[in-house]
Kinemage of the C-alpha trace (Angstrom):
@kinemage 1
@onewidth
@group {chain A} dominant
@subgroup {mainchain}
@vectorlist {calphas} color= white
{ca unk a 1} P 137.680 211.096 -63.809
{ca unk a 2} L 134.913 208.564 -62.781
{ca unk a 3} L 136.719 207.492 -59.179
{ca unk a 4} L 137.271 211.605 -58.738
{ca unk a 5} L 136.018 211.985 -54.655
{ca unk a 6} L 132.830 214.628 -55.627
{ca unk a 7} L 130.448 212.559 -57.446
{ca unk a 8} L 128.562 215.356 -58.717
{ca unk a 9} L 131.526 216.890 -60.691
{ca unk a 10} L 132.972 213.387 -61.703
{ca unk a 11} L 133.678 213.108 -65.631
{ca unk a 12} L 132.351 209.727 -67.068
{ca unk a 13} L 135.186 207.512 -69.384
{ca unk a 14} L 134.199 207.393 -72.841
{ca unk a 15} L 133.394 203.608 -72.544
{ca unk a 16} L 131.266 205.112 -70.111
{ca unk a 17} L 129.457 207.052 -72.233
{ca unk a 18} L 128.969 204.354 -75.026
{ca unk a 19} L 127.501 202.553 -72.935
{ca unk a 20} L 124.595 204.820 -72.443
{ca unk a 21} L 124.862 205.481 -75.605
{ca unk a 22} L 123.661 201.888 -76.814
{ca unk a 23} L 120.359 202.409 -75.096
{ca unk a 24} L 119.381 204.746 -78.195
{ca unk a 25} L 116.672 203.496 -80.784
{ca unk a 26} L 118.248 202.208 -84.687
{ca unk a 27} L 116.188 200.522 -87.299
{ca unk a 28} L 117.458 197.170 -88.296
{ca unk a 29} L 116.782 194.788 -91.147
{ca unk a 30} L 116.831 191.430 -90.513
{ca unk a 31} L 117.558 188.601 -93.007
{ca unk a 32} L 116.196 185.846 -90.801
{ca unk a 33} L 112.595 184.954 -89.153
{ca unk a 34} L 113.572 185.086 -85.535
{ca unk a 35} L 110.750 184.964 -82.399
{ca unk a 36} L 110.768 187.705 -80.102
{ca unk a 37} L 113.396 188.639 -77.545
{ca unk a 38} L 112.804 188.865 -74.102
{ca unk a 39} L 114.959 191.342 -72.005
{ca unk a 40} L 114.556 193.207 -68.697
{ca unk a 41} L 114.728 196.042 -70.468
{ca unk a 42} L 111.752 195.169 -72.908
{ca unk a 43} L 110.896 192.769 -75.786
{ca unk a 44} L 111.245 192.888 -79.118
{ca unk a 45} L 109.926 191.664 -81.936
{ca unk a 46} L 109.400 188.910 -84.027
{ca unk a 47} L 111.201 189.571 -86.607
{ca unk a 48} L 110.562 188.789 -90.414
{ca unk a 49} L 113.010 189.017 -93.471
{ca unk a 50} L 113.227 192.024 -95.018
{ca unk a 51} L 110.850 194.060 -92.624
{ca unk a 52} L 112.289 196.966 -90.695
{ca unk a 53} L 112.279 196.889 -86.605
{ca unk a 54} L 113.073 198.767 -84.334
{ca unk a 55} L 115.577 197.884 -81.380
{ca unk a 56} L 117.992 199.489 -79.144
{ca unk a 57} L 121.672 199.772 -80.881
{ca unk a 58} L 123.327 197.575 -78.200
{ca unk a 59} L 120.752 194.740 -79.727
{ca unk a 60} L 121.338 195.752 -83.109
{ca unk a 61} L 125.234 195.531 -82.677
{ca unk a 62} L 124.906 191.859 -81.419
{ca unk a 63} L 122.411 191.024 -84.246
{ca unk a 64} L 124.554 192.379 -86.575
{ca unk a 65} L 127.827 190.586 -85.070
{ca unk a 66} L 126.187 187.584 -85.964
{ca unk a 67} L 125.243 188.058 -89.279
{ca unk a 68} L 121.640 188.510 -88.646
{ca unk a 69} L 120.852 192.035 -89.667
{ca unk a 70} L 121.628 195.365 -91.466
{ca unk a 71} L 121.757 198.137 -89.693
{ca unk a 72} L 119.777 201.259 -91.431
{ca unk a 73} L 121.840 204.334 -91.601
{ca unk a 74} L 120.053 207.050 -89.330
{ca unk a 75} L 118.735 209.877 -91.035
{ca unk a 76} L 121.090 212.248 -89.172
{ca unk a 77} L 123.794 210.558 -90.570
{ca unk a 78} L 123.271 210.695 -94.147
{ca unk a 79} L 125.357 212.657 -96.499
{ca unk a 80} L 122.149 213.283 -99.264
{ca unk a 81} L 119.082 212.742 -100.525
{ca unk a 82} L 118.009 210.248 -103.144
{ca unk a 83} L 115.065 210.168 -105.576
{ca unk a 84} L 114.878 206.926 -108.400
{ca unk a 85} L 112.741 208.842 -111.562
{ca unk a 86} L 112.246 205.475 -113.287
{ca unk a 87} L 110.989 205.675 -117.134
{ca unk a 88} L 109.851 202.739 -118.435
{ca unk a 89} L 109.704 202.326 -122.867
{ca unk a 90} L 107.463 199.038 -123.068
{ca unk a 91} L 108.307 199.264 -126.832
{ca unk a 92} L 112.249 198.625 -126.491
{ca unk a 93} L 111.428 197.099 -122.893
{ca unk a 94} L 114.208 199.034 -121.221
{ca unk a 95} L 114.770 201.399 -118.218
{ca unk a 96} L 116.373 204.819 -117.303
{ca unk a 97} L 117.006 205.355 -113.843
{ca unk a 98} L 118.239 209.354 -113.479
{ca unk a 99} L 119.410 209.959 -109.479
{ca unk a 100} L 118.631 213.290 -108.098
{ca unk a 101} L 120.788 214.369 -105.524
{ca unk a 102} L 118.812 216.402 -102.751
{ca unk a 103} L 120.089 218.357 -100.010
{ca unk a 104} L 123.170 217.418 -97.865
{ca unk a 105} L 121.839 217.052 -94.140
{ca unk a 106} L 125.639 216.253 -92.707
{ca unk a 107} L 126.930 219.114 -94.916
{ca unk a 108} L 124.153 221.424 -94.322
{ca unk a 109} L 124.632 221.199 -90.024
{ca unk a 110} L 128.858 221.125 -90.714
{ca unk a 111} L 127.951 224.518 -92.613
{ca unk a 112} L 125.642 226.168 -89.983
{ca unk a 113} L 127.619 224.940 -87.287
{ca unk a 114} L 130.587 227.174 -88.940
{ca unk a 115} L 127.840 230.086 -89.936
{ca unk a 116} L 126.746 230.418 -86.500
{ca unk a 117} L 127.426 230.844 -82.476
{ca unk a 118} L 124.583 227.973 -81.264
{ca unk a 119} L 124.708 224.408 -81.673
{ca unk a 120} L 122.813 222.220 -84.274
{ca unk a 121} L 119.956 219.864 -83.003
{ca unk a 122} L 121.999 216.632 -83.483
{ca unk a 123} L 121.227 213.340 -81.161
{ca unk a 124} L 122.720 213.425 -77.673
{ca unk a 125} L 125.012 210.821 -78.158
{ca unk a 126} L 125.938 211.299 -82.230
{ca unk a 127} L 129.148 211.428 -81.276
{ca unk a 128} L 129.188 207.716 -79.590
{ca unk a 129} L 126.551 206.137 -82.238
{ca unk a 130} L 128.671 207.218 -85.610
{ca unk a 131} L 131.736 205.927 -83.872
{ca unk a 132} L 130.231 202.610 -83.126
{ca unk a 133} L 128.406 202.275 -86.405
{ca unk a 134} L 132.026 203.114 -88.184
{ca unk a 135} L 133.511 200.461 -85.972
{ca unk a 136} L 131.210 197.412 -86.421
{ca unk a 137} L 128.964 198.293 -88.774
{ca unk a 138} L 131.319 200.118 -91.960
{ca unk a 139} L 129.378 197.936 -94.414
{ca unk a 140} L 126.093 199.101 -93.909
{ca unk a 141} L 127.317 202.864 -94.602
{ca unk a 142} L 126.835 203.941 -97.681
{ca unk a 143} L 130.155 206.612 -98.626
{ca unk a 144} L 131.760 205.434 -95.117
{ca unk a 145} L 134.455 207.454 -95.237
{ca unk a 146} L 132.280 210.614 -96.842
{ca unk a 147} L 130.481 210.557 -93.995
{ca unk a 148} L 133.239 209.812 -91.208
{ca unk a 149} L 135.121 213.061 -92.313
{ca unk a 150} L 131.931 215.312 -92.019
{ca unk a 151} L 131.215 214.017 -88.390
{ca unk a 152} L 134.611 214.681 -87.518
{ca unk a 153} L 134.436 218.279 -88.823
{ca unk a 154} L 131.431 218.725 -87.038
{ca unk a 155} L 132.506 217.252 -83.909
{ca unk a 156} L 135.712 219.340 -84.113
{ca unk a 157} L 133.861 222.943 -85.105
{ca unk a 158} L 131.831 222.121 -81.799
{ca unk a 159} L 134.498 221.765 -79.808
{ca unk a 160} L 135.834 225.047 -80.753
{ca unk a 161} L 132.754 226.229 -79.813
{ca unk a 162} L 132.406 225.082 -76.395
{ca unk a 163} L 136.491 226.298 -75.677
{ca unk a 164} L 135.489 229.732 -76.962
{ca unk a 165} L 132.406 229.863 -74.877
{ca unk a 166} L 134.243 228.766 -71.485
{ca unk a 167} L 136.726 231.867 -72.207
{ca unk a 168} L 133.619 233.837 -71.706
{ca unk a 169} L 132.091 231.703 -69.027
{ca unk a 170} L 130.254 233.701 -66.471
{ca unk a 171} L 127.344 232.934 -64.442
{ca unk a 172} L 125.118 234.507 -66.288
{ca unk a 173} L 125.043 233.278 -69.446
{ca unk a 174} L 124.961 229.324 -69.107
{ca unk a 175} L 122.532 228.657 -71.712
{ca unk a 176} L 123.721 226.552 -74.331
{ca unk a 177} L 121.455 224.398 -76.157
{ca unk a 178} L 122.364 221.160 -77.738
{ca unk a 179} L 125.182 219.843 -76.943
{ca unk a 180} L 125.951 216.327 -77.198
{ca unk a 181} L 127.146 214.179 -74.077
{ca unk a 182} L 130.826 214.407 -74.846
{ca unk a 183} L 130.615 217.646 -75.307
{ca unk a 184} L 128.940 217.928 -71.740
{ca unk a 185} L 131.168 215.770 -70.438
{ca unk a 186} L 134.026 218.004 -71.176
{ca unk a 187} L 132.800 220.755 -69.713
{ca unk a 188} L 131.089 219.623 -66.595
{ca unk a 189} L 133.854 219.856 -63.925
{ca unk a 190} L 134.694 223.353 -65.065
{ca unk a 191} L 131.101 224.245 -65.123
{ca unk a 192} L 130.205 223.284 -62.058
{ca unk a 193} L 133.229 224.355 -60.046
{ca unk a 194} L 132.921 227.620 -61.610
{ca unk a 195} L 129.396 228.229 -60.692
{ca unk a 196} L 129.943 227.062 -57.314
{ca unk a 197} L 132.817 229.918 -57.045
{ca unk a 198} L 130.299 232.542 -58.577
{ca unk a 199} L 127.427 231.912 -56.310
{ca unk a 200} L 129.660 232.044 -53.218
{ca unk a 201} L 131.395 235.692 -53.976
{ca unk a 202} L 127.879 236.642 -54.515
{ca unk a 203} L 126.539 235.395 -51.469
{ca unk a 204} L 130.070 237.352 -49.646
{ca unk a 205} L 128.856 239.962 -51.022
{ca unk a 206} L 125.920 240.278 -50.095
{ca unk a 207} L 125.833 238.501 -46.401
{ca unk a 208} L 127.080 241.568 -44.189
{ca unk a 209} L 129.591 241.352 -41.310
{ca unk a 210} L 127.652 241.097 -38.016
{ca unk a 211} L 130.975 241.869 -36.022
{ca unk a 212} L 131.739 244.611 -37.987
{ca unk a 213} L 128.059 245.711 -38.347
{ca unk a 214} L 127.786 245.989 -34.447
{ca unk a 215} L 130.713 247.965 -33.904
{ca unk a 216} L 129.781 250.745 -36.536
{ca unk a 217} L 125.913 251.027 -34.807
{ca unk a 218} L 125.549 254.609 -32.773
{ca unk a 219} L 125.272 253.813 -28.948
{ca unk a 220} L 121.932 255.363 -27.508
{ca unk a 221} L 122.395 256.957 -24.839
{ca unk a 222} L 119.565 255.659 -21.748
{ca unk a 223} L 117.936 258.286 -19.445
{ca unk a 224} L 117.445 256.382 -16.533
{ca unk a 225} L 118.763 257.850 -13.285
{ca unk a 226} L 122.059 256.403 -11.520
{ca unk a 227} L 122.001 254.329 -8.647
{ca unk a 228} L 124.354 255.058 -6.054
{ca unk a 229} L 126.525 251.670 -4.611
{ca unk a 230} L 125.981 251.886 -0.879
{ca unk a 231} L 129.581 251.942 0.953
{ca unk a 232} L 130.500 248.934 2.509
């Protein structure tokens, strides 16, 4: 854990992690006219009714608690595609709207995460920002629970991923791409206890005995003469 006496292979809580999470970039709508904010971090805005900004999710989370904002799904996180075909008769003044479903992105990365050994580009922290967006933003999600289940499958087919690649775990072959925080997280103790293990065998291995190296060298025999002690 976080209090764990080696820094360098502490785990971080998952609070921990949501909180570094929150520093990450959403697009908000607001539904108010509201003058900049000024932060340490940075400032941001004005913002105008109905006109898209962009903030960090910690900001967006507060906005939204207060009734101030939507929060935009990310593109990640959506289940499909829409296009609007609108056809317009000006003789019977009337409308057809047909919706076109286009590809899946969550169901396209839940089925090449099963298809293959590497994991999908997703957003560092996907795993934090979904689970805060289902917790205080669940309106603003269009098929909520569509797209909780396909994050959890993903999330899940990952983590089977990262198990069956520590039961191969060898020093040569750390080099997995894109994986998420948690998913580092999880692994980073073993990881880097492991390595440390590898690197010293090899370094046994390859430091010789100077003790034992001495005793095996030939002794060379010296020509110079005698000298003869002089009784006392």
């Amino acid at each position: 854990m976080a209090g764990q006496s080696d820094s360098t292979m502490s785990l971080f809580s998952s609070e921990e992690i949501e909180f570094m999470a929150e520093d990450e970039m959403v697009e908000i709508v607001p539904n108010l006219r509201m003058d900049s904010l000024n932060f340490i971090c940075g400032d941001y805005g004005p913002f105008y009714p109905q006109l898209a900004a962009q903030v960090p999710l910690w900001l967006a989370l507060a906005l939204k608690k207060r009734g101030k904002c939507t929060i935009r799904l990310p593109q990640w996180m959506s289940i499909g595609a829409f296009w609007t075909l609108k056809l317009s008769c000006r003789l019977q003044s009337f409308s057809l709207f047909f919706w076109l479903c286009g590809l899946e992105n969550l169901t396209r990365v839940l089925e090449a995460e099963r298809d293959s050994h590497a994991f999908q580009n997703l957003p560092f922290h996907y795993v934090e920002i979904s689970r805060l967006l289902f917790d205080l933003a669940r309106e603003d999600i269009p098929d909520m629970y569509m797209v909780r289940s396909l994050i959890e499958d993903i999330r899940d087919v990952r983590f089977h991923k990262v198990e069956t690649n520590l039961e191969k775990f060898t020093a040569s072959t750390v080099t997995w791409k894109n994986m998420s925080a948690m998913e580092v997280n999880v692994i980073r103790a073993f990881a880097g206890r492991a390595l440390q293990a590898f690197y010293k065998h090899d370094n046994e291995q390859q430091t010789p005995d100077t003790d034992r190296t001495l005793d095996k060298q030939p002794q060379i025999p010296t020509d110079r003469p005698k000298r003869n002690l002089k009784p006392r």
